[in-house]
Wavefront OBJ file of the C-alpha trace (Angstrom):
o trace
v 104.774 127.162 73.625
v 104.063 123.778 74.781
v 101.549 121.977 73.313
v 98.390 120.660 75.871
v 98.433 116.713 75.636
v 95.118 115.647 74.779
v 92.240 112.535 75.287
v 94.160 110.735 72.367
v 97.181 111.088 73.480
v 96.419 110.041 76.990
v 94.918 107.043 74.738
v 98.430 106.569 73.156
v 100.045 106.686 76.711
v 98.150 103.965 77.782
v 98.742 101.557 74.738
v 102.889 102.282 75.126
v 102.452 102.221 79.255
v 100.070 98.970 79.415
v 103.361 96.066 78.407
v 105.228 97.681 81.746
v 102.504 98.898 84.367
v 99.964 96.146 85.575
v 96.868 98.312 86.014
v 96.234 99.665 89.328
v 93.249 99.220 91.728
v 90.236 100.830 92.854
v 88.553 100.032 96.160
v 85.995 100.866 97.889
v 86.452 101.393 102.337
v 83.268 101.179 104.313
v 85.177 102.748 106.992
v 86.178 105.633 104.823
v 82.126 106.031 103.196
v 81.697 106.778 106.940
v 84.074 109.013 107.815
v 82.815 111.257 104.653
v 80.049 110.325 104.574
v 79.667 109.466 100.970
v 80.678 106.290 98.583
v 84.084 107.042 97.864
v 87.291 105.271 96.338
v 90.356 105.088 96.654
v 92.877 104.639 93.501
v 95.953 102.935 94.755
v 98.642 104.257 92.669
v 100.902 103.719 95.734
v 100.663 99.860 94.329
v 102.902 100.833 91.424
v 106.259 99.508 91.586
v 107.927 102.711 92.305
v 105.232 103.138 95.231
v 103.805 106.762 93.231
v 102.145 107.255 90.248
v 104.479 109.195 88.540
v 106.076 105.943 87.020
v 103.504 106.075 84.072
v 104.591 108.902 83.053
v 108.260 108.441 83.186
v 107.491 104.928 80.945
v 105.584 107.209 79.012
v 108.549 109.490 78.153
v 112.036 107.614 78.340
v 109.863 105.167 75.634
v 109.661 107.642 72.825
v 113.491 109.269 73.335
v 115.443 109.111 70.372
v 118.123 106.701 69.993
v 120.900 110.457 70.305
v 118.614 110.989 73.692
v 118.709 107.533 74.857
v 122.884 107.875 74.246
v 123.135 110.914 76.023
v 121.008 110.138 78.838
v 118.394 111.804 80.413
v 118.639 114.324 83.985
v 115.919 115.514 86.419
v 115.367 117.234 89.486
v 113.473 115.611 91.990
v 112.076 115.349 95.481
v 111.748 111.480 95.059
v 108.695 109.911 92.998
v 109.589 111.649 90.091
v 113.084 111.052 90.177
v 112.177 107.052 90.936
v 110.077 107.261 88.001
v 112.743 108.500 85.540
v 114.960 105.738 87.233
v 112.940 102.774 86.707
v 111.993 103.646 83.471
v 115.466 104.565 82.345
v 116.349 101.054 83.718
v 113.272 99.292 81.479
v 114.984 100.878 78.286
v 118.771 100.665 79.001
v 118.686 104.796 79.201
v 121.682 106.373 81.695
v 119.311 108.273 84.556
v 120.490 111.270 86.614
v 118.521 112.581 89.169
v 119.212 115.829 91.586
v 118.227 115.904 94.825
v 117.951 118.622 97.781
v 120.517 117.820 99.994
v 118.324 115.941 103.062
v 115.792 114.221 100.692
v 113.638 111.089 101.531
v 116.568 108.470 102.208
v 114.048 105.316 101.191
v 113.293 107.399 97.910
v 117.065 108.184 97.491
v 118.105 104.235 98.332
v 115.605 103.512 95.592
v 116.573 105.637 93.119
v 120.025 104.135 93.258
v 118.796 100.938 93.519
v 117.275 101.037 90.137
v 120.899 102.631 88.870
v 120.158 105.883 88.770
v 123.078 108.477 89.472
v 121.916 110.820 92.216
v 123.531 114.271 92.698
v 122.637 116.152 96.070
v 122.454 119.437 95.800
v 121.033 122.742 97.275
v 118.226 122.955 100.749
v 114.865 122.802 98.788
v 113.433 121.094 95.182
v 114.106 124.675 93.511
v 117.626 124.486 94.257
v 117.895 121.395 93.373
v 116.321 122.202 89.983
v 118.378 124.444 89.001
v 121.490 123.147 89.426
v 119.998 120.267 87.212
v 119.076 122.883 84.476
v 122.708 123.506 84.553
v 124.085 119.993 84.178
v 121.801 119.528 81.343
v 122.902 122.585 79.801
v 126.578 121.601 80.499
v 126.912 118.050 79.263
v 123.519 117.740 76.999
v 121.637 115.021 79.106
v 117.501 115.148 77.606
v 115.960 117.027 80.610
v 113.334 115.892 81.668
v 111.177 118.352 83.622
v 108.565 117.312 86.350
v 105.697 119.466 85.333
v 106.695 120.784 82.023
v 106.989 117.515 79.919
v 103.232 117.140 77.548
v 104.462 113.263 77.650
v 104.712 112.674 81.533
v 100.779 114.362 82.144
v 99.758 112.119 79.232
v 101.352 109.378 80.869
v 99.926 109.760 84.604
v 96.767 110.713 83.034
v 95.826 107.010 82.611
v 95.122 106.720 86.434
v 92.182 108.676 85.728
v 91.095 106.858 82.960
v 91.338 103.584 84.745
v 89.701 105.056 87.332
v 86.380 106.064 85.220
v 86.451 102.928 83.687
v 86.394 100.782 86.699
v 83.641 103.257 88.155
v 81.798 105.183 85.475
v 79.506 107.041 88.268
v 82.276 108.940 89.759
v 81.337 113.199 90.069
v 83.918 114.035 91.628
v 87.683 113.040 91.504
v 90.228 114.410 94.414
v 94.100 114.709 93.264
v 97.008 116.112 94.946
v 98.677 119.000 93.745
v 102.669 119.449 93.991
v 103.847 120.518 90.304
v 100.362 119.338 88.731
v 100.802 116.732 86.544
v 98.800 114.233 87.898
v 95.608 117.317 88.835
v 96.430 118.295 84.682
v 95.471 114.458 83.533
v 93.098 114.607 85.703
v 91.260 117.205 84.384
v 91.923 116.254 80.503
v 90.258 113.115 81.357
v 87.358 113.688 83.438
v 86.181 116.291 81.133
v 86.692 114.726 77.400
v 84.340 111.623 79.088
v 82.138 113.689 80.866
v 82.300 116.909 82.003
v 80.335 117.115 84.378
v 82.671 115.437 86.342
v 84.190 117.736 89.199
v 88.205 117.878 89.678
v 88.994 119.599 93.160
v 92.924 119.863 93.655
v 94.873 119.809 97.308
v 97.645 121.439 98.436
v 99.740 122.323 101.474
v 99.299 125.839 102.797
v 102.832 125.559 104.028
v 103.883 124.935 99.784
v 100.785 127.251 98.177
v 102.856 128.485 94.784
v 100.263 125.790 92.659
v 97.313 127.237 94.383
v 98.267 130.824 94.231
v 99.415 130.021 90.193
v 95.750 128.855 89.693
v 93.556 131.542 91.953
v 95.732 134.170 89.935
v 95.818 132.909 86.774
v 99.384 133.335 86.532
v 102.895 131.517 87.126
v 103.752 132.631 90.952
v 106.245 131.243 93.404
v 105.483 131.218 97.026
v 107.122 129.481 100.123
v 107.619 126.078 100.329
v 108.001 124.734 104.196
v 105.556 121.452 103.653
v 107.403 117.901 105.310
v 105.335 116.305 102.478
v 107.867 116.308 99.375
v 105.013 114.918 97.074
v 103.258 118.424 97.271
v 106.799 120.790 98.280
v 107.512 122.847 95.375
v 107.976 126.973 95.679
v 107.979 127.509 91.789
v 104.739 126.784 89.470
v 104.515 124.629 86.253
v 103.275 126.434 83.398
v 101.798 123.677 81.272
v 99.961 121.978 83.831
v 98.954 125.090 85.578
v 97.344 126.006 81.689
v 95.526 122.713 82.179
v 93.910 123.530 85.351
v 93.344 127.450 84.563
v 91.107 125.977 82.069
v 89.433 122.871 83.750
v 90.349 122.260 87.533
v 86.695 123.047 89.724
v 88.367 123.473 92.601
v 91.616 123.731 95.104
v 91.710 122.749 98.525
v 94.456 124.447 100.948
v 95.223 121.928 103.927
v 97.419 122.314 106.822
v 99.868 119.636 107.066
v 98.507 118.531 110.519
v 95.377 117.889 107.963
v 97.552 115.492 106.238
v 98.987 114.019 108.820
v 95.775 112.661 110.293
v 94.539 111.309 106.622
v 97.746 109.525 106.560
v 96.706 108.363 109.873
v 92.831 107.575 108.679
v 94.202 105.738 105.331
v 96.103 103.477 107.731
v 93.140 102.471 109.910
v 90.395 102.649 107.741
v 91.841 101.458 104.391
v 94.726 99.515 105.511
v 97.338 101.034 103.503
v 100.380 103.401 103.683
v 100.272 106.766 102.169
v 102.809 109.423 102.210
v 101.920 113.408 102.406
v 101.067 113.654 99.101
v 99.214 110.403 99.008
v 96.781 111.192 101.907
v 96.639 115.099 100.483
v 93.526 114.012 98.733
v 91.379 112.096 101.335
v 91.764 115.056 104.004
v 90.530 117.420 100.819
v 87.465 115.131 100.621
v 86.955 115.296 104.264
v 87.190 119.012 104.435
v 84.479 119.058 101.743
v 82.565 116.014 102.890
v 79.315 118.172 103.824
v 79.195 118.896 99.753
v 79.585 115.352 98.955
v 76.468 113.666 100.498
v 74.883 111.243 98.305
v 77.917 111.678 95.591
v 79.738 108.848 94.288
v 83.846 110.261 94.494
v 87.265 109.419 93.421
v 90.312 110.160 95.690
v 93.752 109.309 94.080
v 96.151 107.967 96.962
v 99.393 109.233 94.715
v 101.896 107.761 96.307
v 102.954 105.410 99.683
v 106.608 106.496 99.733
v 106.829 108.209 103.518
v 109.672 108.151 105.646
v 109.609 106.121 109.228
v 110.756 109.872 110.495
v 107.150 111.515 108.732
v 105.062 108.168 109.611
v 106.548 108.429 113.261
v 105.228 112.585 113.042
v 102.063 111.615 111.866
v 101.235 108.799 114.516
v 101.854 111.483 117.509
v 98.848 113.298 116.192
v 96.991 110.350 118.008
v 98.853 109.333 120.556
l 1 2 3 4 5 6 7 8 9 10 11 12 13 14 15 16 17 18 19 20 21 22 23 24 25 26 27 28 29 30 31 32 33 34 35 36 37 38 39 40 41 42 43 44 45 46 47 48 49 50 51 52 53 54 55 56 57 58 59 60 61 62 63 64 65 66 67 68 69 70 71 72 73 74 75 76 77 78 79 80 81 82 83 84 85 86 87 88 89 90 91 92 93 94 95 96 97 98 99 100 101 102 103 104 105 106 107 108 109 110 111 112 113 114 115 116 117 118 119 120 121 122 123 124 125 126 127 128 129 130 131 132 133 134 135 136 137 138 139 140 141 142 143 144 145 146 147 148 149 150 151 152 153 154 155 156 157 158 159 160 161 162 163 164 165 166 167 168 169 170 171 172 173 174 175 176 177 178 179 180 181 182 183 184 185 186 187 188 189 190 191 192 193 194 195 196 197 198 199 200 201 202 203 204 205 206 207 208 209 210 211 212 213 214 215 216 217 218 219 220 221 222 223 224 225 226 227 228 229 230 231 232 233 234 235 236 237 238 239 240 241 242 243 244 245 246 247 248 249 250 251 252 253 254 255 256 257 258 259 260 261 262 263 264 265 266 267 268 269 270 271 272 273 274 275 276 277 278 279 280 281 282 283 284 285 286 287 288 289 290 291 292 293 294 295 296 297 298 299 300 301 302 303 304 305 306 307 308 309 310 311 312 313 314 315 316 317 318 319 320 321
């Protein structure tokens, strides 16, 4: 069984992470405090150079391969931001990166991946196709897989978001993170509750990709469909580890509808001046949903990622048009 990072090794993450990463920031929107309203802010992991916060964990990993890993190269299956993350760091350590693709996958994400020198392999309709067939190759040739939810080292790694984010704001109750395979909800929670735990972490979702949400409401590893246009949050198979993470500590789990999405994507524009994909607005239209529970609270909402397509920008503006 996998063993559950912990505080110190989100610690640990942080001190191998901090050369590489320039810390992120945290600001606060006046326009956004009214639209929920509350104080709220937002952490702008779509600032990192990848554009998603996912990067801190692939630094994280590809820092602590062995020199036989580092030879053989590493492999991973990938809507995008995790595949961009395994590229860029595999690039910062001279490390051979793979990544599989669906067939059809975010072209700027794609572009980027190769960009930083990764090898990308299309293959299969959906993520879960995709993964597999990058199971295989590992399997084949012996590449270090390295999975997207499964990997103790890539939650301790995206965990330090959260800890930045408590540091910069130490009155923060409640802390809204996206959910796709749950890495970045599972630091969350390991965080928020070794500093205090009083400290709510509410989780969002697609209804249109619900296997995460079902996983936690059932306390067990189930797949579901997975139809969501936002790739951050589109996967139709749970992660066990982080889904153990968030049986244990995650408050709460918003379902949205991806026309919910859309218009955060939308609000972050207007009222905080800044581009977030599907994933990266997931959180902001779970605070809104909530905001009647939030009155008088002091929140965190973690913009993951700023990585959408002109086709899923172009989607989201004809909700106000």
């Amino acid at each position: 069984m996998m063993n559950i990072p912990d505080f110190q090794d989100v610690l640990r993450a942080r001190q191998r992470i901090r050369p590489y990463l320039a810390r992120t920031p945290l600001h606060n929107y006046p326009a956004l405090d009214e639209l929920l309203g509350t104080e709220s802010y937002i952490k702008h992991e779509n600032y990192q150079p990848v554009g998603a916060f996912k990067v801190r964990g692939g630094v994280n990993l590809v820092s602590q391969l062995t020199q036989e890993e580092r030879e053989r190269g590493v492999i991973a299956a990938s809507t995008g931001n995790h595949g961009q993350s395994v590229a860029y760091a595999g690039r910062l350590f001279g490390v051979k990166a793979r990544i599989v693709v669906p067939e059809g996958a975010n072209p700027g994400k794609v572009a980027a991946m190769r960009g930083m020198g990764a090898e990308v392999i299309e293959h299969g309709a959906r993520f879960d196709d995709a993964k597999r067939h990058c199971e295989a190759l590992a399997q084949e040739h012996g590449y270090r897989y390295v999975d997207s939810g499964n990997e103790p080292l890539l939650i301790a790694g995206v965990a330090t978001y959260t800890l930045e984010m408590l540091e910069d704001e130490p009155g923060i109750e409640a802390i809204f993170v996206p959910v796709g395979g749950g890495s970045g909800a599972a630091g969350a929670c390991i965080v928020a509750k070794a500093i205090n735990p009083a400290i709510r972490v509410i989780g969002a979702q697609s209804e249109a990709s619900p296997a995460a949400y079902e996983s936690w409401r059932q306390h067990r590893v189930v797949n579901a469909e997975n139809r969501t246009f936002a790739e951050g949050l589109a996967t139709g198979v749970a992660f066990e580890l982080p889904q153990r993470i968030m049986w244990q500590y995650l408050d709460d789990f918003v379902l949205l509808s991806d026309e919910e999405i859309q218009r955060a994507m939308i609000w972050m524009i207007e009222r905080a001046h800044t581009l977030a994909e599907g994933a990266g607005a997931a959180a902001l239209a779970a605070a809104y949903r909530q905001r009647a529970s939030l009155q008088g609270k002091k929140i965190g909402v973690v913009c993951s990622g700023g990585n959408t397509s002109l086709a899923q920008l172009k989607q989201a503006l004809a909700l106000v048009e």
